[in-house]
C-alpha positions as CSV (number, residue, x, y, z in Angstrom):
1,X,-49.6,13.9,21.8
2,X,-48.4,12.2,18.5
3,X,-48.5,8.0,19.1
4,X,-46.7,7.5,16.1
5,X,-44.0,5.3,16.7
6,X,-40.7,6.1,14.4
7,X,-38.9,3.1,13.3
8,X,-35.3,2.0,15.1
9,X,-33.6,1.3,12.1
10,X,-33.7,2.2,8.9
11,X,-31.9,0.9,6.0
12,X,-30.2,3.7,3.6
13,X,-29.2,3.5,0.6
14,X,-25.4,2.7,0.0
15,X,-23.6,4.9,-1.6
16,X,-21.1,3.0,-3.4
17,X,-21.2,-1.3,-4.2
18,X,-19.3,-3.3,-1.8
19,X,-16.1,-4.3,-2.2
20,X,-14.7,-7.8,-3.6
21,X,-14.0,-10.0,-0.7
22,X,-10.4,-10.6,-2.5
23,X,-9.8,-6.8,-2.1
24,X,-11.8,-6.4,1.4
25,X,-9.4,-9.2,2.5
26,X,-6.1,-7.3,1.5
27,X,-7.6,-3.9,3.1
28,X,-8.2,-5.1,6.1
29,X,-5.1,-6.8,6.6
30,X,-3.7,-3.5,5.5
31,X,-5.0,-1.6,7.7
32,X,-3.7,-4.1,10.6
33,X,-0.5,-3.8,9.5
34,X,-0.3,0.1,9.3
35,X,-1.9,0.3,12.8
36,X,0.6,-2.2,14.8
37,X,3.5,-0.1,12.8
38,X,2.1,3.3,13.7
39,X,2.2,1.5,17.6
40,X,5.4,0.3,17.1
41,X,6.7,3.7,15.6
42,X,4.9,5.5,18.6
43,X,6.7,3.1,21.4
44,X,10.3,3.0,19.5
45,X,10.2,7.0,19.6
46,X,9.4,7.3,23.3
47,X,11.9,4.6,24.1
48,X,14.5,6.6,22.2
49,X,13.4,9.9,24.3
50,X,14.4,7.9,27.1
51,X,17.2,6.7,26.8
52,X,16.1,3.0,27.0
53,X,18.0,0.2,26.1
54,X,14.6,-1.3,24.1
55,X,14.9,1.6,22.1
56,X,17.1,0.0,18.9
57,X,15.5,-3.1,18.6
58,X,12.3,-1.4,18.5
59,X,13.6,1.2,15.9
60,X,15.1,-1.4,14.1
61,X,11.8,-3.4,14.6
62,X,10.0,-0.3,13.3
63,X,11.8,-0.2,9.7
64,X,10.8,-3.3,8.8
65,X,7.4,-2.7,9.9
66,X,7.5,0.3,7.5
67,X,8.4,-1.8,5.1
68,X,5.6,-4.8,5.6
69,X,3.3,-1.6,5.6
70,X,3.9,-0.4,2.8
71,X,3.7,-3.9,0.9
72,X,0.9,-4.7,2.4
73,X,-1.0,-1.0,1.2
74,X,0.4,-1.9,-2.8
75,X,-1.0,-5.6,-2.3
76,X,-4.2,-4.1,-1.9
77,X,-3.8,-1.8,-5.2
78,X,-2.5,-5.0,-7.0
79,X,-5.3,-7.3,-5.7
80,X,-7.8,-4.8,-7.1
81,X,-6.5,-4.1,-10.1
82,X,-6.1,-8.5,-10.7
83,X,-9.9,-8.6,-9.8
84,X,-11.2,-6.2,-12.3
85,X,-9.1,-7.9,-15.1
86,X,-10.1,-11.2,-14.2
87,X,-13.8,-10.0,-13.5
88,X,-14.0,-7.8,-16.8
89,X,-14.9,-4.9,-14.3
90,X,-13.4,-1.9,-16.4
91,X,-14.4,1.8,-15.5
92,X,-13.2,3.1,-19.1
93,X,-13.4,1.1,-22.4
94,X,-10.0,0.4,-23.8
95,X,-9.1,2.0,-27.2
96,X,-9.5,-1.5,-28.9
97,X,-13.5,-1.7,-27.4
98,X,-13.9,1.8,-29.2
99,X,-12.3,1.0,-32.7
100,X,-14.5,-2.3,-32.7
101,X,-17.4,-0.7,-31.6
102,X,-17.0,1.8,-34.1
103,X,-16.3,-0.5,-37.0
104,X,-19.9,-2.1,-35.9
105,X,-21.3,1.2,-36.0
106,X,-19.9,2.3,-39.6
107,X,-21.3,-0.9,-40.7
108,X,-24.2,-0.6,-39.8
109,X,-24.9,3.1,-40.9
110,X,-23.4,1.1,-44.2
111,X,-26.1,-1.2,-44.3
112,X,-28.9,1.0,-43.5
113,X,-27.9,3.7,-46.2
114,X,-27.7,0.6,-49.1
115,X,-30.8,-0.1,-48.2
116,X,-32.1,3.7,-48.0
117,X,-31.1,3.9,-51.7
118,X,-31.9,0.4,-52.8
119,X,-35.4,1.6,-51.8
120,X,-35.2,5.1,-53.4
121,X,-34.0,3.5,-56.8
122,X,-37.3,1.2,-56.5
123,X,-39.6,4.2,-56.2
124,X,-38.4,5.8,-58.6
125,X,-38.5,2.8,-60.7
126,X,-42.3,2.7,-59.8
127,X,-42.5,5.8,-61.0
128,X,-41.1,6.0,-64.3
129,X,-43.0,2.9,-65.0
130,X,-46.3,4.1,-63.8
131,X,-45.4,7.6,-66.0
132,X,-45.2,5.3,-69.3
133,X,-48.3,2.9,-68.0
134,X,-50.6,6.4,-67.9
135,X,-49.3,7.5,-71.6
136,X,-49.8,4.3,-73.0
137,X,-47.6,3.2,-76.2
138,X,-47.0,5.5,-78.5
139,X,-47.9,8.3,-76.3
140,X,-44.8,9.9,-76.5
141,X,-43.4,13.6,-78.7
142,X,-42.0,11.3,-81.6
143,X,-44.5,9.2,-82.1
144,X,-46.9,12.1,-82.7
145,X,-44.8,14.1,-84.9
């Protein structure tokens, strides 16, 4: 018999980050909204089978519920999308982030090849001079001829 005891709960990891509580807000009201107009939708159209006298109010009832629905779903997209630019959440950099970024980078590939070659030009500098330094003065074809 195995006493090991597994645990009740255990915590997972989330797949995605929760969502802003503007945005969460909007969705769930959303969500409200589409489910009372689906209810409504459902009752208008078994009224109308029947014949009822209920039935145009509720059909009539039903169009403008449509219509709140489908506000409320494109509040939700335009909440989110006023988040991110307030928050600075972007998913893709925007073309202007790129050209400055790349500016940066061409300047500092600039600045690091100056100073590749300003440091070339010394050593060779250091070597021409340490060339005449071993010959001494006068060491050179002329001065023997």
């Amino acid at each position: 018999m195995d006493t090991a005891r597994q645990e009740l709960w255990v915590e997972e990891p989330v797949g995605r980050r929760r969502m802003p509580d503007p945005v969460r807000t909007a969705a769930v009201r959303a969500v409200l909204i589409t489910a009372l107009t689906l209810a409504q939708a459902t009752a208008a159209f078994f009224l109308s089978v029947t014949g009822s006298w209920l039935a145009f109010p509720m059909v009539l009832g039903s169009v403008a519920s449509t219509v709140a629905a489908t506000w409320s779903v494109l509040d939700v997209w335009v909440t989110r999308q006023v988040w991110n630019q307030r928050h600075g959440v972007v998913s893709a950099p925007s073309s202007t982030a790129r050209a400055l970024r790349r500016e940066r980078r061409h300047a500092r590939h600039a600045e690091h090849t100056g100073a590749r070659d300003a440091e070339r030009i010394r050593d060779r500098m250091r070597e021409t001079d340490r060339a005449r330094g071993a010959r001494g003065s006068g060491g050179g074809r002329l001065s023997q001829a």
